[in-house]
PyMOL Python script that loads the backbone (N, CA, C, O; Angstrom):
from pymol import cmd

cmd.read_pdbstr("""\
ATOM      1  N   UNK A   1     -62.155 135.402 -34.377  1.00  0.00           N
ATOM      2  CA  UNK A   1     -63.370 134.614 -34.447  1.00  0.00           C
ATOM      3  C   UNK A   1     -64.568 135.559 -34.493  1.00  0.00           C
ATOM      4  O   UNK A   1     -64.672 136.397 -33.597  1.00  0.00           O
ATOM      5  N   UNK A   2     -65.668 135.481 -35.664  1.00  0.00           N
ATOM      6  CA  UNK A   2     -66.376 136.159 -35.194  1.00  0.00           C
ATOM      7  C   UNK A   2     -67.878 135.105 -34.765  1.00  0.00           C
ATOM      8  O   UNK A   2     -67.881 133.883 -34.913  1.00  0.00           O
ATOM      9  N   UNK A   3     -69.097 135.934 -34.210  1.00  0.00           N
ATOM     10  CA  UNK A   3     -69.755 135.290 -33.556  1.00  0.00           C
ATOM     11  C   UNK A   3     -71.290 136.201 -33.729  1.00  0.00           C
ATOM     12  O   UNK A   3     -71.595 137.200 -33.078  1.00  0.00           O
ATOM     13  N   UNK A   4     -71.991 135.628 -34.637  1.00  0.00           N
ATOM     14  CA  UNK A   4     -73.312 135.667 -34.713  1.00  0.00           C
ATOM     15  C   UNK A   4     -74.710 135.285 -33.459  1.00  0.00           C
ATOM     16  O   UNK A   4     -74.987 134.176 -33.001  1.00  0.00           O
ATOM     17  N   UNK A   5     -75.399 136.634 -33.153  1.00  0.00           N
ATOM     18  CA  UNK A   5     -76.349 135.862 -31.965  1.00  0.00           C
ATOM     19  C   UNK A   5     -77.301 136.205 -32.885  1.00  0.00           C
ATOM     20  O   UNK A   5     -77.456 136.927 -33.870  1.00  0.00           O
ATOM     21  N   UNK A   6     -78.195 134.990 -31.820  1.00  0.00           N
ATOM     22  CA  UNK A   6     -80.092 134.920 -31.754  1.00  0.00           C
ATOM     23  C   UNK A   6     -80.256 136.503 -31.615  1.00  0.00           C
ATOM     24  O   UNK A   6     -79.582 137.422 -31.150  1.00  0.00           O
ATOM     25  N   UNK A   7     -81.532 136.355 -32.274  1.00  0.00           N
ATOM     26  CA  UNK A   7     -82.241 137.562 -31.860  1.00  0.00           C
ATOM     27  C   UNK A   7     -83.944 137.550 -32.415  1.00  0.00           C
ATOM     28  O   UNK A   7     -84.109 136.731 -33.320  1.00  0.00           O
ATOM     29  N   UNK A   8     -84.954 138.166 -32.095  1.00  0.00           N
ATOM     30  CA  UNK A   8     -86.233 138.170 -32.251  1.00  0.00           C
ATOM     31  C   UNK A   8     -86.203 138.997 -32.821  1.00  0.00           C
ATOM     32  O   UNK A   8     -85.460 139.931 -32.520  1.00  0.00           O
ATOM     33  N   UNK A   9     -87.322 139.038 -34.343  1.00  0.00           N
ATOM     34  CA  UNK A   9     -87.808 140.214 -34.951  1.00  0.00           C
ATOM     35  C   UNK A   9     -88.733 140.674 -34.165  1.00  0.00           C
ATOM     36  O   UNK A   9     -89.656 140.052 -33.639  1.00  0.00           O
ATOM     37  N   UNK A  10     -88.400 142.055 -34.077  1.00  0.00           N
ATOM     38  CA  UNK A  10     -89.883 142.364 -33.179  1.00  0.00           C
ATOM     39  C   UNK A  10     -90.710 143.736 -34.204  1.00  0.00           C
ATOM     40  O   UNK A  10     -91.868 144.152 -34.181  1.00  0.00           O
ATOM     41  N   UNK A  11     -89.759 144.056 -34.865  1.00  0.00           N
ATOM     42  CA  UNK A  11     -90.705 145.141 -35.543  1.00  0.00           C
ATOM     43  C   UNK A  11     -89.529 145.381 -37.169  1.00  0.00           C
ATOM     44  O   UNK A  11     -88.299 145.427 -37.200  1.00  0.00           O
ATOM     45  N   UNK A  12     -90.262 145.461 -38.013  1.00  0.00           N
ATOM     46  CA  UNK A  12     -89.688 145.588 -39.585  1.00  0.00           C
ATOM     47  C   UNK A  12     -89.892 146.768 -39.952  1.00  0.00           C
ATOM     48  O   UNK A  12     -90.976 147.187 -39.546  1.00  0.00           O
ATOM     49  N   UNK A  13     -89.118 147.725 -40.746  1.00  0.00           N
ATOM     50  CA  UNK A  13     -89.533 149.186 -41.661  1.00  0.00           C
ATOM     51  C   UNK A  13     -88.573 149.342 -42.587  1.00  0.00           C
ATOM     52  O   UNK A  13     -87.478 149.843 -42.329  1.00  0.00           O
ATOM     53  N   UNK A  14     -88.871 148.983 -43.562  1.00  0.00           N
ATOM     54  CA  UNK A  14     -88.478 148.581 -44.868  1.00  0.00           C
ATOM     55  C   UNK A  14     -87.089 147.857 -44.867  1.00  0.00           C
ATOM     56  O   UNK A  14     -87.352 146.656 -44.801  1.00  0.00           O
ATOM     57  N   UNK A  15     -86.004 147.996 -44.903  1.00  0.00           N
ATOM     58  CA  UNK A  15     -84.786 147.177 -44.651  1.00  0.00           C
ATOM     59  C   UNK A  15     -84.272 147.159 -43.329  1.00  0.00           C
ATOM     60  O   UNK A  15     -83.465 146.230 -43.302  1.00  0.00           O
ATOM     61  N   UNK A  16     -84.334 147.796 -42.041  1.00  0.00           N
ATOM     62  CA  UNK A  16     -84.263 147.911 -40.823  1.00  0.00           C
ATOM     63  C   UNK A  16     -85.482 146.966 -40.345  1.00  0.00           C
ATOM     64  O   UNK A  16     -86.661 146.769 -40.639  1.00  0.00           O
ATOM     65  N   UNK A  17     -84.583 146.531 -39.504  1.00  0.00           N
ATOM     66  CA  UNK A  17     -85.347 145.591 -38.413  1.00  0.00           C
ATOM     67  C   UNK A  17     -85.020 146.607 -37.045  1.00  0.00           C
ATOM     68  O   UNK A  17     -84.201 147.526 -37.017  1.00  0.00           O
ATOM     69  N   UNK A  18     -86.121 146.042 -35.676  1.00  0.00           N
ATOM     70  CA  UNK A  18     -85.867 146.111 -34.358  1.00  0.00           C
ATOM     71  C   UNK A  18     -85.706 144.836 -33.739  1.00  0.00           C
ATOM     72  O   UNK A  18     -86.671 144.254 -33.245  1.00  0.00           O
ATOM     73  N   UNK A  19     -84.324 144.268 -33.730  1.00  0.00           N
ATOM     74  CA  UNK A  19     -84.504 142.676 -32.906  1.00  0.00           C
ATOM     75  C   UNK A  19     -84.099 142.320 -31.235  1.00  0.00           C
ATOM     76  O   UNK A  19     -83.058 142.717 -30.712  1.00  0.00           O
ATOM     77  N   UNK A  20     -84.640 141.892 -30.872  1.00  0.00           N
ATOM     78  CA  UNK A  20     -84.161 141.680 -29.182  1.00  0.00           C
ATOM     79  C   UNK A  20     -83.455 140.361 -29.086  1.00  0.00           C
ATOM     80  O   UNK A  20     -83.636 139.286 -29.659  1.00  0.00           O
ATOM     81  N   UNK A  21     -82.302 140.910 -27.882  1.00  0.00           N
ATOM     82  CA  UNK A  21     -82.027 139.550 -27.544  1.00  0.00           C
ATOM     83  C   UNK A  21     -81.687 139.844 -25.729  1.00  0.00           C
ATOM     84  O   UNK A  21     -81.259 140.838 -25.142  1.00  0.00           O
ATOM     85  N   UNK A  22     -81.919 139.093 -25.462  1.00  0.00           N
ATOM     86  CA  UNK A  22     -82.146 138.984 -24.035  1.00  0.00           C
ATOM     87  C   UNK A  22     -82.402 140.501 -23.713  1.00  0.00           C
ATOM     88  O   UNK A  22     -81.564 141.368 -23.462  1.00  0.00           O
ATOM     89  N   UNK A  23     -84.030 140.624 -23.796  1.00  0.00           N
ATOM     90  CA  UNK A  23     -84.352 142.204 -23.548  1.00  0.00           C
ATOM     91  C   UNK A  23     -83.980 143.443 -23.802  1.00  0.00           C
ATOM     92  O   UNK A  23     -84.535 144.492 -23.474  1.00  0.00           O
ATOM     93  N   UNK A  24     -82.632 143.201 -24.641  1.00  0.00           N
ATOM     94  CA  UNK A  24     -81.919 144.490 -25.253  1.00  0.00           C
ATOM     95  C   UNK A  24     -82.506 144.751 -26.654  1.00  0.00           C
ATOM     96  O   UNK A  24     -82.419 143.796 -27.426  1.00  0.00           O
ATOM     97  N   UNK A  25     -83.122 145.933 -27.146  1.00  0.00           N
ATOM     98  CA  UNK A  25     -83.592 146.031 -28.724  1.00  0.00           C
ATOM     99  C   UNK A  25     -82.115 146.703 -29.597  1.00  0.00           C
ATOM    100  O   UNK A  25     -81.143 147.235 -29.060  1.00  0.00           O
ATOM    101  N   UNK A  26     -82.283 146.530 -30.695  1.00  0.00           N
ATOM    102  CA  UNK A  26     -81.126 147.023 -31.456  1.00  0.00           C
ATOM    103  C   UNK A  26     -81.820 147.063 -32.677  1.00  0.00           C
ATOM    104  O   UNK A  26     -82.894 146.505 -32.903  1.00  0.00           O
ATOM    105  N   UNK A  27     -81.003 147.911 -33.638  1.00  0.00           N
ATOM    106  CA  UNK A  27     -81.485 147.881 -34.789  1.00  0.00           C
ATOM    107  C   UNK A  27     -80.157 146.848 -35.792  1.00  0.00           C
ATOM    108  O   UNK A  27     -78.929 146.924 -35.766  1.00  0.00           O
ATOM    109  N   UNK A  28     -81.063 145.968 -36.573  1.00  0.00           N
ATOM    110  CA  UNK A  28     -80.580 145.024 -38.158  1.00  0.00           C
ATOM    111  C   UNK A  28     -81.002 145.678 -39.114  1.00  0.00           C
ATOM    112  O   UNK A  28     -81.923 146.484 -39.243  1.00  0.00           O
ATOM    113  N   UNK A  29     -79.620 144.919 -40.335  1.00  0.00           N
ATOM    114  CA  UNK A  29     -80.454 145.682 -41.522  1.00  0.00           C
ATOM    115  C   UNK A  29     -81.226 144.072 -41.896  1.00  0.00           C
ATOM    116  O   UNK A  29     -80.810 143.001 -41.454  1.00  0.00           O
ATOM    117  N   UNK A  30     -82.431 144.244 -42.812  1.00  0.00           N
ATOM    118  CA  UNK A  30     -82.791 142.759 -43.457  1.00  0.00           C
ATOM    119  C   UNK A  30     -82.423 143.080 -44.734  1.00  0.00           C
ATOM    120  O   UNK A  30     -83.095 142.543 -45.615  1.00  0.00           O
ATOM    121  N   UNK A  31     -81.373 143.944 -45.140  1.00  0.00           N
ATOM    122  CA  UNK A  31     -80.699 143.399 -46.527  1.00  0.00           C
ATOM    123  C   UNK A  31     -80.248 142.332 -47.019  1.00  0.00           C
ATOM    124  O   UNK A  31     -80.123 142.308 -48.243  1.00  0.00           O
ATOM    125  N   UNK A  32     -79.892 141.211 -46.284  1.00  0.00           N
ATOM    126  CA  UNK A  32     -79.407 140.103 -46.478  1.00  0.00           C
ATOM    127  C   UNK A  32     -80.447 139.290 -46.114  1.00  0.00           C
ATOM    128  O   UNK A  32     -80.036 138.278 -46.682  1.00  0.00           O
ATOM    129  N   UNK A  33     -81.474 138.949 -45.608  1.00  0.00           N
ATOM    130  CA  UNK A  33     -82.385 138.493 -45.802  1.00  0.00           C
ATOM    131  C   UNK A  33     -83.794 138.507 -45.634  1.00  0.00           C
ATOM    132  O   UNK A  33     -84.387 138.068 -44.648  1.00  0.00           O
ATOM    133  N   UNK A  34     -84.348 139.073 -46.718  1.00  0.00           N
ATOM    134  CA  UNK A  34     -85.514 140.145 -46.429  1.00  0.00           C
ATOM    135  C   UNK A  34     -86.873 138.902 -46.699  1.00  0.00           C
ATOM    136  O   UNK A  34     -88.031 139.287 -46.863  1.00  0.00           O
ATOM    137  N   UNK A  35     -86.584 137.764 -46.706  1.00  0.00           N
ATOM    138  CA  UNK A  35     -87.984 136.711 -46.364  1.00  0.00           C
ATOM    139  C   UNK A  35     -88.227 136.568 -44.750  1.00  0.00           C
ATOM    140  O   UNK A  35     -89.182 135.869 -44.409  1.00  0.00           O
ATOM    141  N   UNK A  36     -87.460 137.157 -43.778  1.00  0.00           N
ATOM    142  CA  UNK A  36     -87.556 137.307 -42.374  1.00  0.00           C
ATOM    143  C   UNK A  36     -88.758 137.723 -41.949  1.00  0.00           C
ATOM    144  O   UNK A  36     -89.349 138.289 -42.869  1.00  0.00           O
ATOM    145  N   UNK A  37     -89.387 137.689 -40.937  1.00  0.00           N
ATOM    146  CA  UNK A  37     -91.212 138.776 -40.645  1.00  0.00           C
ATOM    147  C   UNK A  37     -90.856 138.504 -39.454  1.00  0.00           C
ATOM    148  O   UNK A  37     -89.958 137.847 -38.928  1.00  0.00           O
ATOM    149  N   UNK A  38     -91.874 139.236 -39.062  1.00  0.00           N
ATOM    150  CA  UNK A  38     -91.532 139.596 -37.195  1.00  0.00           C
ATOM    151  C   UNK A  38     -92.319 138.136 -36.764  1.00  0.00           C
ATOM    152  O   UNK A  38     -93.144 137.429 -37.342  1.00  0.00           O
ATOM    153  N   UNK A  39     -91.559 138.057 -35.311  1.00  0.00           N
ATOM    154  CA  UNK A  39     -91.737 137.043 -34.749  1.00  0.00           C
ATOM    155  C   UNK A  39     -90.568 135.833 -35.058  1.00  0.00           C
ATOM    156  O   UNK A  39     -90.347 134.933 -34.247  1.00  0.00           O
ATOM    157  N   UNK A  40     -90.065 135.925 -35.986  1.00  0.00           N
ATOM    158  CA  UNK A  40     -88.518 135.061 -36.310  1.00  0.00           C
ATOM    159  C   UNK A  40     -87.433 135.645 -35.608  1.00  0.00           C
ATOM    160  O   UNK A  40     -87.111 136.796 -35.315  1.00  0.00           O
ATOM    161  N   UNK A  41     -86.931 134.433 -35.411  1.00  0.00           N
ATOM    162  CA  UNK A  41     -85.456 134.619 -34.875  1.00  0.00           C
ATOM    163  C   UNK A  41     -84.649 134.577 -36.082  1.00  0.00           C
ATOM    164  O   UNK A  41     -84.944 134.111 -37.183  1.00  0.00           O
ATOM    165  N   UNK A  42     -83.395 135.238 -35.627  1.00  0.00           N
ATOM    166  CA  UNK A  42     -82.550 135.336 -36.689  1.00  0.00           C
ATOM    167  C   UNK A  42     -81.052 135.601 -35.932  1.00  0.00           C
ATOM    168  O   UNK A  42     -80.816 135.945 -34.773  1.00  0.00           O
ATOM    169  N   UNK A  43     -80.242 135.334 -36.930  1.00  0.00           N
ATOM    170  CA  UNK A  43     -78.762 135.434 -36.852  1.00  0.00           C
ATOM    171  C   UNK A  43     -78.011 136.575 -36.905  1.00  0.00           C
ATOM    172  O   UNK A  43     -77.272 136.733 -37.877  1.00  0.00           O
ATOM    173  N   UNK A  44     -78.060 137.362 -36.082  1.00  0.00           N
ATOM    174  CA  UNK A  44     -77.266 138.504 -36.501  1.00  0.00           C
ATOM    175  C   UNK A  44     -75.463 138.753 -36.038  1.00  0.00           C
ATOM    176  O   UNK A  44     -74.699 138.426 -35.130  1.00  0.00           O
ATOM    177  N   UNK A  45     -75.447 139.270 -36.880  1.00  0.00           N
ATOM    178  CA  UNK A  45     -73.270 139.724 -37.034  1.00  0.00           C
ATOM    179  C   UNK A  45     -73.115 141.127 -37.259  1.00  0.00           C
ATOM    180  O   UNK A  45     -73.994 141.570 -37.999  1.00  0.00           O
ATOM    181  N   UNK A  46     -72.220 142.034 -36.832  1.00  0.00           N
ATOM    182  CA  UNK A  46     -72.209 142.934 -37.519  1.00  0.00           C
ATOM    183  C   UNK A  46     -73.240 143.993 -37.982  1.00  0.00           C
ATOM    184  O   UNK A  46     -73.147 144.590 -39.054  1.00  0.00           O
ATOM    185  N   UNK A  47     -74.306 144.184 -37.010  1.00  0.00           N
ATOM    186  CA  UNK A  47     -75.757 144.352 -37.977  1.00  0.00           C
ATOM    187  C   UNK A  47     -76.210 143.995 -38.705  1.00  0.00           C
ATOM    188  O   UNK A  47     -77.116 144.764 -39.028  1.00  0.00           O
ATOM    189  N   UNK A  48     -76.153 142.897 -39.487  1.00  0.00           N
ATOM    190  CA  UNK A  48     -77.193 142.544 -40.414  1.00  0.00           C
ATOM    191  C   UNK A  48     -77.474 140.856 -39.920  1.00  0.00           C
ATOM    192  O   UNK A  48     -76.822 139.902 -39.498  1.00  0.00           O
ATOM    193  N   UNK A  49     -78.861 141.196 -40.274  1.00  0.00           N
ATOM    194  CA  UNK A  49     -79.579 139.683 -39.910  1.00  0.00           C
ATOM    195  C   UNK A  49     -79.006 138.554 -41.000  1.00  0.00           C
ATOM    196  O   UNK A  49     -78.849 138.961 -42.151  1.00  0.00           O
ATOM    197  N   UNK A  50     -78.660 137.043 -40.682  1.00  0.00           N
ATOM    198  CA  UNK A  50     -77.906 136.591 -41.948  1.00  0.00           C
ATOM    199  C   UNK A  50     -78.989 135.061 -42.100  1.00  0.00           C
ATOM    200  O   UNK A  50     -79.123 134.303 -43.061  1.00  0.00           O
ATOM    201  N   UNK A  51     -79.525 135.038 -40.955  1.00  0.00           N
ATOM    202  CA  UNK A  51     -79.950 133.396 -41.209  1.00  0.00           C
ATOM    203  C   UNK A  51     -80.969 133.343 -40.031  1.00  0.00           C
ATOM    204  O   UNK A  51     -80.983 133.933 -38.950  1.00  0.00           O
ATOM    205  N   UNK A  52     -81.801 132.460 -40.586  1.00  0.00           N
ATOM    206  CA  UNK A  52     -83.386 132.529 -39.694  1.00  0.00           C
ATOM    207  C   UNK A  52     -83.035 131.333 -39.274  1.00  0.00           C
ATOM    208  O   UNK A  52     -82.550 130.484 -40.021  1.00  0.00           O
ATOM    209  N   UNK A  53     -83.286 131.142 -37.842  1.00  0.00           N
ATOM    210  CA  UNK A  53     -83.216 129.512 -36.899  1.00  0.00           C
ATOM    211  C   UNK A  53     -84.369 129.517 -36.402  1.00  0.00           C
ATOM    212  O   UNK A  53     -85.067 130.530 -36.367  1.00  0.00           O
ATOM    213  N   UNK A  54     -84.745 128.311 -35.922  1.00  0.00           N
ATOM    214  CA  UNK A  54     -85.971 128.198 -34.953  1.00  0.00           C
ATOM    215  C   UNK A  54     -85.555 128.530 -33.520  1.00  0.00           C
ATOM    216  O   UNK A  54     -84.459 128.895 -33.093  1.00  0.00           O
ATOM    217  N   UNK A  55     -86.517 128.347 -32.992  1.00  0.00           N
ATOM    218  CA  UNK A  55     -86.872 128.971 -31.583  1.00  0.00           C
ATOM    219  C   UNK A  55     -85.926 128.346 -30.949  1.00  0.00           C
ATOM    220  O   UNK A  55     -85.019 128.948 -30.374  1.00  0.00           O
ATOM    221  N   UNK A  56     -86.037 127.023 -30.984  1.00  0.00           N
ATOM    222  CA  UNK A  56     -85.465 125.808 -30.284  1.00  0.00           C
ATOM    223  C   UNK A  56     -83.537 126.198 -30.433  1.00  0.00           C
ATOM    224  O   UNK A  56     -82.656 126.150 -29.573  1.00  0.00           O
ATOM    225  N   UNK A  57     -83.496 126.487 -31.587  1.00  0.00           N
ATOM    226  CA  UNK A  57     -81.868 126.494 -32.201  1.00  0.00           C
ATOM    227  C   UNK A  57     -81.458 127.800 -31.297  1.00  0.00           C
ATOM    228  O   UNK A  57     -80.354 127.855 -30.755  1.00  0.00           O
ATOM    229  N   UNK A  58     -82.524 128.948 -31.162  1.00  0.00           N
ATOM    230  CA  UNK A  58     -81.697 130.402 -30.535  1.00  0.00           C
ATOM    231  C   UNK A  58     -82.065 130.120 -29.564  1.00  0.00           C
ATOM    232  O   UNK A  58     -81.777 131.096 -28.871  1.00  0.00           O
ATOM    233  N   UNK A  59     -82.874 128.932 -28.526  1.00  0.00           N
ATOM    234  CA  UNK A  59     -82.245 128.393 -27.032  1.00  0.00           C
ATOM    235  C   UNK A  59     -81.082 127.702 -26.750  1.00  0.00           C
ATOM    236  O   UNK A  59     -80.450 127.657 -25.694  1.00  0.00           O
ATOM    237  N   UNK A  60     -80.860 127.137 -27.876  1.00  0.00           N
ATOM    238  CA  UNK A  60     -79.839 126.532 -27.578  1.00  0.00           C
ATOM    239  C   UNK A  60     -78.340 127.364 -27.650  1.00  0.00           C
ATOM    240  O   UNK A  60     -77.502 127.201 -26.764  1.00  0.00           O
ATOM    241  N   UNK A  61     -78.120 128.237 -28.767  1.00  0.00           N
ATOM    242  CA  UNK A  61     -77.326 129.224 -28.937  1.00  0.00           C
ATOM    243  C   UNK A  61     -76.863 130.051 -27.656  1.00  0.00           C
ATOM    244  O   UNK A  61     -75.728 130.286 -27.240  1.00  0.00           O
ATOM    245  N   UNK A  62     -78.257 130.456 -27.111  1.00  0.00           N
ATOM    246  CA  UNK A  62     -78.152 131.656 -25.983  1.00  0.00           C
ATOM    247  C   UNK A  62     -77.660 130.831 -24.957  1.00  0.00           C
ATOM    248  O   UNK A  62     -76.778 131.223 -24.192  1.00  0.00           O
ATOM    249  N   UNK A  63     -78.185 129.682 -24.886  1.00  0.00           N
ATOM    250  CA  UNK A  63     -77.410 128.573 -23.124  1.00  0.00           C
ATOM    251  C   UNK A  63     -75.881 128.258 -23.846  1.00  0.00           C
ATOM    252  O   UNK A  63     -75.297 127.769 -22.879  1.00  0.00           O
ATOM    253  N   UNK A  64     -75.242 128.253 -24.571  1.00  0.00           N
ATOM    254  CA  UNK A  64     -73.782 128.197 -25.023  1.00  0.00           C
ATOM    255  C   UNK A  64     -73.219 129.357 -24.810  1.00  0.00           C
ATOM    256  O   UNK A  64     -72.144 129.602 -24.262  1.00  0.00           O
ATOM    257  N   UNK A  65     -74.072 130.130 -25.314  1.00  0.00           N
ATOM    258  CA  UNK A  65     -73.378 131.644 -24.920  1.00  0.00           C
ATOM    259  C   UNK A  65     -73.294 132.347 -23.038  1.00  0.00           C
ATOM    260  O   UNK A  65     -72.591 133.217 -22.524  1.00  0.00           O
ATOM    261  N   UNK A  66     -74.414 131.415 -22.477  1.00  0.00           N
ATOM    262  CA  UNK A  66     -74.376 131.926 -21.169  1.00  0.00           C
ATOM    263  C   UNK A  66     -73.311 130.962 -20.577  1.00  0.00           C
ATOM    264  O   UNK A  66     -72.581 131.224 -19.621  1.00  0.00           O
ATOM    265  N   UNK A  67     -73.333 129.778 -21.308  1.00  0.00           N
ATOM    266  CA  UNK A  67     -71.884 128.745 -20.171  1.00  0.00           C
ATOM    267  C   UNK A  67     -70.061 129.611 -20.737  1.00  0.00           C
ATOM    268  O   UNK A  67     -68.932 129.477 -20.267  1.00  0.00           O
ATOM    269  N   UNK A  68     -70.498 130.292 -21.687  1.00  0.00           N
ATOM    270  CA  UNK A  68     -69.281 130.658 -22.194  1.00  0.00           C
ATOM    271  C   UNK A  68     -68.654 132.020 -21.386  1.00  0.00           C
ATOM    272  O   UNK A  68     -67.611 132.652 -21.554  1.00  0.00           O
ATOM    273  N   UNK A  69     -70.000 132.203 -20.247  1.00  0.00           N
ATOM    274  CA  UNK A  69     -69.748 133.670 -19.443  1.00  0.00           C
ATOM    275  C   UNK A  69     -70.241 133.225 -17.945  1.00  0.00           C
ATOM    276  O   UNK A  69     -70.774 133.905 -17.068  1.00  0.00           O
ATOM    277  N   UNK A  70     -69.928 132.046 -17.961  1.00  0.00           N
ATOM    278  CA  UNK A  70     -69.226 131.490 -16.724  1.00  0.00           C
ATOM    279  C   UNK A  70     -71.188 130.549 -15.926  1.00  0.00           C
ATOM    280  O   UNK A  70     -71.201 130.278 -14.725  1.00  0.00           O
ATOM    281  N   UNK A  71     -72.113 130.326 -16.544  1.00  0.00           N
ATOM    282  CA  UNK A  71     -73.471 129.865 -15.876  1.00  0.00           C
ATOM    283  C   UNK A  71     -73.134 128.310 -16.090  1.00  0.00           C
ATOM    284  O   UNK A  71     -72.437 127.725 -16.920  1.00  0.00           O
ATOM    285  N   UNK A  72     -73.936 127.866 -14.970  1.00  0.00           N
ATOM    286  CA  UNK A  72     -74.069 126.246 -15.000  1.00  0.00           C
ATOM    287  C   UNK A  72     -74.029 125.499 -16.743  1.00  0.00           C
ATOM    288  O   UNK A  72     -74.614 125.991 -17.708  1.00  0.00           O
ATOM    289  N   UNK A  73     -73.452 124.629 -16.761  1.00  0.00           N
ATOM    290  CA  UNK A  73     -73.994 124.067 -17.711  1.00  0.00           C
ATOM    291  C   UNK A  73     -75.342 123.508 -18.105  1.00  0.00           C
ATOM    292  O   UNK A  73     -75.738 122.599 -17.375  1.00  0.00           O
ATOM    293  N   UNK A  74     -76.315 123.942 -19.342  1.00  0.00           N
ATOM    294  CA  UNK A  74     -77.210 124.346 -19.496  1.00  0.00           C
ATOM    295  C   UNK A  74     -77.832 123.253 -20.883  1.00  0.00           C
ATOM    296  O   UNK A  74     -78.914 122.665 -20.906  1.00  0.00           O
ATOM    297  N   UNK A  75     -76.783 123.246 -21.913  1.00  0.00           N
ATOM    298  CA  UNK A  75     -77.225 122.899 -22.943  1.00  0.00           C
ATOM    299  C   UNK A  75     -78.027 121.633 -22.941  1.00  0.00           C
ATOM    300  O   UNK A  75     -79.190 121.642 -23.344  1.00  0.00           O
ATOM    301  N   UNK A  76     -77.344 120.353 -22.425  1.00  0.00           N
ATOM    302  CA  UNK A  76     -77.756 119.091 -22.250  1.00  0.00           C
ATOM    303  C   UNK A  76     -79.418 119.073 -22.304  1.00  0.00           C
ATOM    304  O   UNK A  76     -80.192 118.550 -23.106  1.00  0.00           O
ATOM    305  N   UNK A  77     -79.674 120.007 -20.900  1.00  0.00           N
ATOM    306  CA  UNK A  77     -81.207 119.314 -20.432  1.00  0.00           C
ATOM    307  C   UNK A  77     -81.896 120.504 -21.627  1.00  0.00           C
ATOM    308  O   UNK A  77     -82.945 120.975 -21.188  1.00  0.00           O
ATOM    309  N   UNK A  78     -81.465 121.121 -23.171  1.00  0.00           N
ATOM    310  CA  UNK A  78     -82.948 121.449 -23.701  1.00  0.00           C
ATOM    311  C   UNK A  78     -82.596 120.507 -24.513  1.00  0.00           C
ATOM    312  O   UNK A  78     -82.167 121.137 -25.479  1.00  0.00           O
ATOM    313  N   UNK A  79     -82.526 119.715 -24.682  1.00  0.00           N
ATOM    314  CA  UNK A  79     -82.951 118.301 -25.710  1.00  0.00           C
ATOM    315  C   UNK A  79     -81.948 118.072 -26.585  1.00  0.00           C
ATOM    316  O   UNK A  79     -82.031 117.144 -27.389  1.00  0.00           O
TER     317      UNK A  79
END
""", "prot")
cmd.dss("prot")
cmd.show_as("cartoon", "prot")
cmd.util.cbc("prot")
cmd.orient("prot")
């Protein structure tokens, strides 16, 4: 199975991104989708960013991913 997370653009230089996800920075490539700009969330696999979600979608992502590593169940109460 593989498994794509949220992550924040926080800084772009030419096909490399810097994206965070829960306070960790890493580097993406935006070869695969270079209409991305900082301040978007995005989908990343493998290093490369694949798909832009809203804010709302990579809360919801990250509370699936935290019940999946043992936290209260979470998802319900964001809407």
């Amino acid at each position: 199975m593989c498994l794509a997370v949220p992550a924040k653009v926080v800084e772009i230089n030419d096909q490399l991104a810097s994206v965070e996800v829960q306070g960790v920075r890493r580097a993406a490539s935006m070869m695969l989708l270079p209409e991305a700009r900082v301040g978007d969330y995005v989908l990343v696999h493998a290093g490369f960013a694949m798909q832009i979600v809203d804010h709302e979608e990579a809360e919801r992502i990250e509370a699936l991913r935290a019940e999946m590593r043992g936290a209260p169940r979470t998802v319900e109460s964001l809407g």
